[in-house]
Each structure stands twice: as C-alpha cells, then as structure tokens.
C-alpha positions in Angstrom: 39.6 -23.2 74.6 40.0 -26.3 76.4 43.6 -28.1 75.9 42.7 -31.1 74.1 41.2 -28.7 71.6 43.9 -26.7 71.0 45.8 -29.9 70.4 43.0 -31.4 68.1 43.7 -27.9 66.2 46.9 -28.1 66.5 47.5 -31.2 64.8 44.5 -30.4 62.2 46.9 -27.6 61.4 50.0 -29.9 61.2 48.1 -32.2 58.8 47.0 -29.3 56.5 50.4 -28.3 56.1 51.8 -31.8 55.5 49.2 -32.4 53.0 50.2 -29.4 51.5 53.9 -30.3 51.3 53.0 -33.6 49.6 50.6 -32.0 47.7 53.7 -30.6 45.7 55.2 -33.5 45.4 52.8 -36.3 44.1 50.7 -37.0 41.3 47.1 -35.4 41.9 45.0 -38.5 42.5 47.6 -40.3 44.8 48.0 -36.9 46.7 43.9 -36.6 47.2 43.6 -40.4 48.0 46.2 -40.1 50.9 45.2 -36.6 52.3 41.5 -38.7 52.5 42.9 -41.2 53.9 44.9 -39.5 56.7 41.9 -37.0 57.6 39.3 -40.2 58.0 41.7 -41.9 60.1 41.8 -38.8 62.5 37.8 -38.2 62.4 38.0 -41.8 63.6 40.5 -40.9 66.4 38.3 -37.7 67.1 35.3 -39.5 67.4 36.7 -42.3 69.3 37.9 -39.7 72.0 35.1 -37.4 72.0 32.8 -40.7 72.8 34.5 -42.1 75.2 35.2 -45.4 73.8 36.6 -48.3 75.7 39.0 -50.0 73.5 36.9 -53.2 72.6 34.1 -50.7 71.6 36.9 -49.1 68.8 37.6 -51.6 66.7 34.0 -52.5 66.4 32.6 -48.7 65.8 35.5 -48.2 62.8 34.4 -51.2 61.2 30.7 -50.0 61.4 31.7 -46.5 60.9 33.5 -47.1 58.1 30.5 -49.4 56.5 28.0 -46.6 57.0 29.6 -44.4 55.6 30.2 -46.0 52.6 26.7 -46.1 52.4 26.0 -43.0 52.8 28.6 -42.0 49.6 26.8 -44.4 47.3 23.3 -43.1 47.8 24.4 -39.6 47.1 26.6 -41.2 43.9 23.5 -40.3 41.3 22.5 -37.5 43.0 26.2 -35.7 42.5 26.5 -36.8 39.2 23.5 -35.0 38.2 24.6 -31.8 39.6 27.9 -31.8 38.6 26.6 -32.4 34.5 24.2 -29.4 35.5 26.4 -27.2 36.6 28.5 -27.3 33.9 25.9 -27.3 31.5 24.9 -24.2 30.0 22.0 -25.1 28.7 20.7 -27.6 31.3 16.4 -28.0 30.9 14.4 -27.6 33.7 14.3 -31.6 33.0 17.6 -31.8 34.0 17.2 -29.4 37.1 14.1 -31.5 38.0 16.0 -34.5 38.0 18.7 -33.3 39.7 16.6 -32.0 42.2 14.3 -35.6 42.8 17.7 -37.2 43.0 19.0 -35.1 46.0 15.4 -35.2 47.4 16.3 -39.3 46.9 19.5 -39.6 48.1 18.6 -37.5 51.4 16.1 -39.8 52.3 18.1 -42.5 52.2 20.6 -41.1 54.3 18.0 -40.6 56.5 17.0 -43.8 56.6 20.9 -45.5 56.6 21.5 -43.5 59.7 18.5 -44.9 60.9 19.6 -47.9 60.9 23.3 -48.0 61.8 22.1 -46.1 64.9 20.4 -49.6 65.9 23.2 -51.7 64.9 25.4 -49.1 67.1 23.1 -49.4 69.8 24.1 -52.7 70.7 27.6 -52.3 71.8 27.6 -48.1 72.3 24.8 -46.6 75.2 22.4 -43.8 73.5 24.9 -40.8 75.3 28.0 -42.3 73.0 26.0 -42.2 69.9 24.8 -38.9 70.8 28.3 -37.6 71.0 28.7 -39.2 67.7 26.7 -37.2 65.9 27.8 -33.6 68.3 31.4 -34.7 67.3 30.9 -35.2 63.5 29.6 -31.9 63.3 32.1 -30.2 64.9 34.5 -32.2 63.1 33.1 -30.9 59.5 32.9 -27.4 61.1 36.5 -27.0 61.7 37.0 -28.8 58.2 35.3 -25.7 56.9 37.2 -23.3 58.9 40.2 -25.0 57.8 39.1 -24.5 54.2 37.9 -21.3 54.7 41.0 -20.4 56.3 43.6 -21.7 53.5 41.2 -20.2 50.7 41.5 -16.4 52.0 45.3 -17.4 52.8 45.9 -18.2 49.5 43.6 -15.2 47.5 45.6 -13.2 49.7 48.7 -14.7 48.3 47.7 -14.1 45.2 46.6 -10.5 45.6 50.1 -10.2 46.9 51.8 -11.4 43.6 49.5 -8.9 41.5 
C-alpha cells in the first residue's frame, strides 16, 4: 500500500473514532451534522490531492463542488422520500412501488444530466485528466466509506455477541 494511503486510512480511522467519542457526548442531530461536516471537508482534501490541484484551482473546485453536489441531493430529495414511506409501509400498493420506482428512474437521470454539466463548468479551469481523477477518487473515496462501515458494523455485532 502506498504511504499516503496508509495515511489517508490512517486518519479516516482517527476520524471514525473521534466521531465516535463525540458521538457520546452530543445531542444526535448536532453529532450527525458535524461528523458530515468533518468527512466532506476531508473528501474535499482527498480529491484536491488525488487531482493534483494547484492552489488557485482549490478554492474554485470547492465552491463548484460543493454547488454540484447540492444538486445532486435535491434531485434525489423526492425520490428518497418515496422509498423511505415504502419501506416502512406494510401495505405499500404497487402504486406506491411504481412511483417510487419512476422517481428514482427520475432522479438518476438528472444526476446524469447535473454531472453533465458541471463537468463543462469544471472544464474550464481543470484539464480532462484532473476531472478524470475526480470521478476515480470519489469512488474510492465512497469505497473506503463502506469498508469503514462495514468494518464498525461487524465490530460492533461482535461486541454485542460478546455481551450475550
């Protein structure tokens, strides 16, 4: 594994744990809203290093980032609420699942179509190997998220096999 890896994983690890710390020690919603906040601001660092960005390309690809993103969230917005009412509906109608189901069919469209476009707004200040790199780096950013999880889900079912 190549050093700055084991660094990036290194301080992933770090974070997790002082999440979890303040986990115990705030109210739920402030807890989520700052472990959010702490993990976007590494992505941002992750992606920034990973691309190879010159420091007057930063400030401009967070802001951009950041925009797209929010995007993104708000054209899935419908789609999630209609999944999370089915799937805590027992007795959801195949109306409901088709809804749900045109929704997400909806909403990844337009994702589709918002990355589209950023990708040109992002073309004029990154080259086409830098928003490559973008999109290799994302997905190896959610991919150690989802070890992560993985990771503290087993830890803790083995905890609580342990107390049994």
């Amino acid at each position: 594994m190549l050093p700055i890896m084991k660094k990036i994983l290194s301080f992933l690890l770090i974070l997790s744990l002082g999440c979890a710390f303040t986990f115990s020690q705030e109210d739920e919603h402030a807890k989520r809203e700052k472990m959010f906040r702490e993990v976007r601001e590494f992505k941002m660092k992750y992606l920034a290093q990973e691309m190879d960005l010159s420091d007057s390309q930063k400030k401009e690809f967070f802001e951009l980032y950041e925009n797209m993103n929010k995007s993104k969230q708000e054209c899935y917005h419908e789609a999630m609420e209609l999944n999370r009412k089915i799937k805590h509906d027992k007795n959801a109608s195949d109306e409901d699942y088709q809804k749900a189901t045109e929704a997400l069919d909806k909403a990844n469209a337009q994702w589709s179509e918002i990355e589209k476009g950023y990708n040109e707004k992002f073309a004029e200040f990154l080259s086409a190997k830098q928003i490559y790199k973008m999109r290799e780096a994302e997905n190896s950013f959610k991919a150690k998220l989802d070890e992560m999880k993985r990771s503290r889900k087993k830890d803790f079912h083995k905890h609580q096999d342990k107390k049994k």
